[in-house]
Structures are given as structure tokens and as C-alpha cells.
C-alpha positions in Angstrom: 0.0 0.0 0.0 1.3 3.7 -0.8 1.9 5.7 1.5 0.3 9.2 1.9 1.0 12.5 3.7 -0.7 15.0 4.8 0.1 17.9 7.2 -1.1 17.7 10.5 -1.8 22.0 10.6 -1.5 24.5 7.1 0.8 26.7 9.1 4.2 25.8 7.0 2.5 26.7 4.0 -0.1 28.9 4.7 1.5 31.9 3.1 2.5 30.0 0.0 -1.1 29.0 -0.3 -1.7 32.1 0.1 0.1 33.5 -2.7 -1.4 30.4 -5.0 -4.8 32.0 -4.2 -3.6 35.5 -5.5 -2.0 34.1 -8.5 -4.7 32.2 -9.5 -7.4 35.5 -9.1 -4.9 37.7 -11.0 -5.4 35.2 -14.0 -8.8 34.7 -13.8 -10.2 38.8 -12.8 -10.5 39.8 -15.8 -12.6 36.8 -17.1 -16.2 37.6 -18.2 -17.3 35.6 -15.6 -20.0 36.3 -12.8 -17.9 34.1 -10.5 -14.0 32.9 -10.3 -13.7 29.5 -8.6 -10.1 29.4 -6.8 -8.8 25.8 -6.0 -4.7 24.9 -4.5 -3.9 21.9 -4.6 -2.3 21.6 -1.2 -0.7 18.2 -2.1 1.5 19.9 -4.7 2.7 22.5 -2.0 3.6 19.8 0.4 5.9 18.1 -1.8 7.6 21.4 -2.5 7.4 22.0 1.4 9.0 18.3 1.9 11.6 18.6 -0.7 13.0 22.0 0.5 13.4 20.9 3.9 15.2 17.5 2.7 12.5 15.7 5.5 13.1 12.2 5.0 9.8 9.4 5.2 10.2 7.6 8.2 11.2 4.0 8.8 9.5 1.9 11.1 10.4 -1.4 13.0 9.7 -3.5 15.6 11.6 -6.0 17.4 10.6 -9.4 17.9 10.0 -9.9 21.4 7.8 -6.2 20.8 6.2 -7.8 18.3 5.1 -11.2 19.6 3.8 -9.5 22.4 1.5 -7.4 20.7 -0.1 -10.1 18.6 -0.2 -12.3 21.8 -2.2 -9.3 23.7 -4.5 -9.3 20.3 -5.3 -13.2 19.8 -5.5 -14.1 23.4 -8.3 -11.2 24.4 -11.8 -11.5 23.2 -12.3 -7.6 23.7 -10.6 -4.2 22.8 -7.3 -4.3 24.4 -4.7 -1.1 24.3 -0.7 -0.7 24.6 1.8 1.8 24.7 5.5 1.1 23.2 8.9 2.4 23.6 10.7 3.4 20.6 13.9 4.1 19.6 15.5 7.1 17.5 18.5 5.5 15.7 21.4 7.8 16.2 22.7 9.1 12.8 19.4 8.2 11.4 17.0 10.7 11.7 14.4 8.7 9.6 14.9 5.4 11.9 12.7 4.3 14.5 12.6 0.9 16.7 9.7 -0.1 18.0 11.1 -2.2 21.1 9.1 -3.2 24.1 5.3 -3.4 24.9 3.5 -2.3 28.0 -0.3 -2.7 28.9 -1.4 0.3 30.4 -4.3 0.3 32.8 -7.8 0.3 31.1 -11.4 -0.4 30.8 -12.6 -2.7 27.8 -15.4 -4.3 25.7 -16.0 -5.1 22.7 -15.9 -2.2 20.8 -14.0 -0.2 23.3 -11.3 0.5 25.2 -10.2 3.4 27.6 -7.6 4.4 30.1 -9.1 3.4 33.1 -8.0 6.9 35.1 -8.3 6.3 38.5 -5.4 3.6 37.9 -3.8 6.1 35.5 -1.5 8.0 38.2 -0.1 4.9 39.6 0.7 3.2 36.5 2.8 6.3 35.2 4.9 6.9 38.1 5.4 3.3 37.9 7.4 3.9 34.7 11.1 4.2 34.5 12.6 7.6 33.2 13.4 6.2 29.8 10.0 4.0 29.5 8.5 7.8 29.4 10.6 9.7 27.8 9.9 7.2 24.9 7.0 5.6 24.9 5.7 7.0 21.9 3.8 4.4 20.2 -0.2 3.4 20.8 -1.5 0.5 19.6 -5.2 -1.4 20.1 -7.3 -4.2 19.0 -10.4 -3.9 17.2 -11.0 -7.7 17.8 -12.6 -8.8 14.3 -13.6 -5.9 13.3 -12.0 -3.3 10.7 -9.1 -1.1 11.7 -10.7 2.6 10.6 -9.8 4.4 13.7 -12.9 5.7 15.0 -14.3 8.5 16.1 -13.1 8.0 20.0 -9.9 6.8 18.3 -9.4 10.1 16.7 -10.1 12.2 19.5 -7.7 10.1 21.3 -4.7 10.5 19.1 -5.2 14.4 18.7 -4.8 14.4 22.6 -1.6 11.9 22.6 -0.3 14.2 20.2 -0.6 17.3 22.6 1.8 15.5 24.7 4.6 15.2 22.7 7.2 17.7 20.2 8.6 15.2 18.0 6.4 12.3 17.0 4.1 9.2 17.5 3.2 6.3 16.4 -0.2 5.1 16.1 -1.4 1.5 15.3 -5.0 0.2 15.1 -4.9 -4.1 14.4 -7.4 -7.3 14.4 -7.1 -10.6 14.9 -7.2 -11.2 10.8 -3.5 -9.0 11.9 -5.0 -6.3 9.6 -3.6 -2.8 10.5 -3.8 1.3 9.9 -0.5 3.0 11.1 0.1 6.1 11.2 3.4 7.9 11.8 3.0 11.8 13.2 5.2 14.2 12.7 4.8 16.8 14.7 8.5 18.4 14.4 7.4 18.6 10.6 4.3 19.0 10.6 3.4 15.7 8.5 1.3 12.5 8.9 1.8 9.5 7.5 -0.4 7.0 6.3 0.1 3.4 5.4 3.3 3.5 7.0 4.7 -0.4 7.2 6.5 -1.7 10.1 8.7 -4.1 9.6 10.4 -7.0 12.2 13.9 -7.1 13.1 15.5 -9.8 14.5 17.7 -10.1 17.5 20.7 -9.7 15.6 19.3 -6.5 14.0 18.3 -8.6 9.8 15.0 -8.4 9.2 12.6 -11.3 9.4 11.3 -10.9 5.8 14.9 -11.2 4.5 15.5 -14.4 6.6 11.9 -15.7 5.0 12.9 -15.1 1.8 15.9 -16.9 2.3 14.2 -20.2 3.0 12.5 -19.6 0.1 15.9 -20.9 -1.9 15.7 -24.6 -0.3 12.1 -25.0 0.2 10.6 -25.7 -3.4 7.1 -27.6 -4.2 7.1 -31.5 -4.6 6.0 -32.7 -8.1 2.6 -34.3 -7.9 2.1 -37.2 -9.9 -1.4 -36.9 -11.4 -3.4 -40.8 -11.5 -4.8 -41.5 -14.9 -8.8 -40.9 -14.5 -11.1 -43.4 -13.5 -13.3 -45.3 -15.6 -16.7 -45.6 -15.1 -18.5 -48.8 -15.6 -22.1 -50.4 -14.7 -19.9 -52.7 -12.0 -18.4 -49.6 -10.0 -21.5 -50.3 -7.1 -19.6 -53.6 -7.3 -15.8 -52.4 -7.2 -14.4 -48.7 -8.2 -11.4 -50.5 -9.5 -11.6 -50.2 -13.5 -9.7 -53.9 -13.8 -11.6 -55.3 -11.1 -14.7 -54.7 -12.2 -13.6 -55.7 -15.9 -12.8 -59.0 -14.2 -16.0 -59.1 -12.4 -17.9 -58.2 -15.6 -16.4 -61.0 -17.3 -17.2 -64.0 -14.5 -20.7 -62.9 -14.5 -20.9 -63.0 -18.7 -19.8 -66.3 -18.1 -22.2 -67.7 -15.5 -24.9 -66.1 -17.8 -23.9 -68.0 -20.4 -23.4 -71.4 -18.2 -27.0 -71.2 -17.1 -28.1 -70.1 -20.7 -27.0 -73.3 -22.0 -27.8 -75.0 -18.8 -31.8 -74.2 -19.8 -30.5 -75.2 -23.0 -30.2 -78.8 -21.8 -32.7 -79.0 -19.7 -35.4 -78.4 -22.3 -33.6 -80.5 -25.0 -34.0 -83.7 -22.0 -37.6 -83.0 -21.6 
């Protein structure tokens, strides 16, 4: 899936969509026209806003003992279930960020919801180490069976996480079919990003789709040997085996036979 940006405010750009505006009335004004219809494309003017600051699309991963855990908290719970994850800025590389431990926050849940339970809240943060919050800045939740469209409560949610933080989160919403919507936010640059992918790293740092496509090179698909088809015949209530039922066929032409010239004798004696 491709992934799309969008910016989380106009503010960068507001005064280049500003001068858009103007340049498109000064070409249209003197138009015999009883109205001027004045569209920006805004998407345009973020590329232009992206490529001028160099800003790089992030790159997301997740280690495997963060990972397992996550997919253990979303097939073992019937309900919504919620988690907050440390992540990593990999020094030298801005764009680079490891998703690497899991932790279940206190919370209320059914199923089609669940919410910070807050009169637990208090405890559970001050039970946090220094680093746990100074980089816990991924939020992920089940939606059971159901599609991962954040919702409504969802979105109010994440425009509140983000109020908490100047650099950026990570937002994840999963089932148990592991279908996902990630999100990546911004917020030094202003940019979301959708259909972000996160990918699994090993302990020794490889990715898990690199050692999968590696067995891919010794494991190849055993040649079947198709049977010739089965014939049919009026003796397969009898046996379904073709020469079986040839034999069979052949015995009881016989013993019709036999008893035809048996009746044969009979009537010549009488």
C-alpha cells in the first residue's frame, strides 16, 4: 500500500497557499465571468514543502519480542485491548525508529471499546522508569474482528496523545485477521503518514522478511504425480477399481452363459 502524507496543521505553507490564491485571481479577474472559482492543490505544496526541507519518510520497525507480544495481547483477548511502546531514535538516522518493548497500560474494555481506566492512571505512570517515558511514543489497540478505521473515540484520542509530545508518535489500530492502519505523526514537521509499514527485526538486528525469503531458496514444491482418470462402468456399485470390475464383468458374462446353455439342456432332455 502507498503511503500518503498529509500535514497535521496548514501553518508551514499557509502563506505559499496564500500567494497560489492571489496568482490564480490575478489570471482569472478579468474573465467575463459572474464568479472565479479558486482551487490549490495543497498536495503539490507539500511536496515542494517536503523537498525544501530534505525531510526524509520515516522507517519503522519492531523488534521481535515487541512484536510477539503485541499479537499475543490481540489473539488471546476476546475484547478491545490497548498498549503503549517504547521506541527508539537510531542515532545518525533521523528517519529510523525501533519499536522495542510493549507495555499494557491500565484500562477499561469491551467489545468495541477500550479506555484508560484513570483512577489507575497516576499509579501506573509513576510506575514507569525515566526512559519508559521519555519514549514511549507508540499506541496500539485491537479492534478484535472488526475493521481497523480508527474511529471517532480513536481520533479524539490520538489528537490528545499528540498534545503530549514535540517530535512524534506512532499510532497503530490491528485485528485478529493482523490487519492494520498505522500512522506515523510528525509533529517536528508538521506531516502525517499514512500506510506506513512496520517491519520486524530480528535479534541480531536482519529483518525477518529477509531471513523468509531466504528459505524460500531450499524449500521448493514437490512434483505431484497426477493418476490416470477413473473409468466408469455399470460394475463400480460392485468395485471402483476399473480392472476389477472388468474382471468381475467378465465372471458374470460367463455364468450367464453357463446357465443359458444349462436351460438349453434342460429343455432338450424334456
Amino acid at each position: 500500500m502507498t503511503v500518503s502524507k498529509q500535514l497535521i496543521t496548514i501553518d508551514p505553507i499557509r502563506e505559499q497557499i496564500k500567494q497560489k490564491l492571489i496568482e490564480k485571481y490575478d489570471t482569472t479577474i478579468f474573465m467575463n465571468t459572474n464568479a472565479i472559482d479558486l482551487k490549490v492543490d495543497i498536495r503539490e505544496l507539500l511536496e515542494e514543502y517536503i523537498a525544501e526541507k530534505d525531510i526524509k519518510t520515516p522507517q519503522v520497525f519492531i523488534t521481535t519480542n515487541a512484536y510477539v507480544k503485541m499479537r499475543k495481547l490481540v489473539e488471546t483477548n476476546s475484547m478491545e485491548i490497548g498498549w503503549y511502546g517504547t521506541v527508539e531514535r537510531q542515532p545518525g538516522l533521523n528517519n529510523v525508529y525501533v519499536i522495542t518493548d510493549i507495555i499494557v497500560y491500565p484500562q477499561l474494555v469491551s467489545g468495541i471499546t477500550c479506555t484508560q481506566d484513570e483512577d489507575k492512571l497516576f499509579d501506573f505512570e509513576m510506575s514507569l522508569t525515566t526512559e519508559q517515558v521519555n519514549t514511549k511514543r507508540f499506541h496500539g489497540h485491537s479492534h478484535v474482528n472488526m475493521a481497523t478505521g480508527p474511529s471517532g473515540v480513536d481520533e479524539q484520542f490520538y489528537q490528545d496523545l499528540l498534545t503530549q509530545v514535540n517530535d512524534f508518535f506512532i499510532i497503530l489500530v490491528t485485528n485478529k485477521k493482523n490487519e492494520n492502519t498505522i500512522r506515523f505523526y510528525d509533529k517536528e514537521n508538521n506531516i502525517i503518514y499514512n500506510n506506513i509499514e512496520i517491519n520486524i527485526l530480528n535479534e541480531d538486528g536482519t529483518l525477518l522478511d529477509d531471513w523468509l525469503d531466504e528459505t524460500k531458496e531450499v524449500v521448493r514444491t514437490k512434483a505431484s504425480i497426477v493418476p490416470p482418470a477413473k473409468q466408469t462402468s455399470i460394475f463400480n456399485d460392485y468395485d471402483d477399481d476399473f480392472y476389477d470390475s472388468y474382471f468381475f464383468a467378465n465372471k458374470y458374462y460367463e455364468s450367464l452363459q453357463n446357465n443359458n446353455k444349462n436351460k438349453n439342456k434342460y429343455k432338450k432332455g424334456k
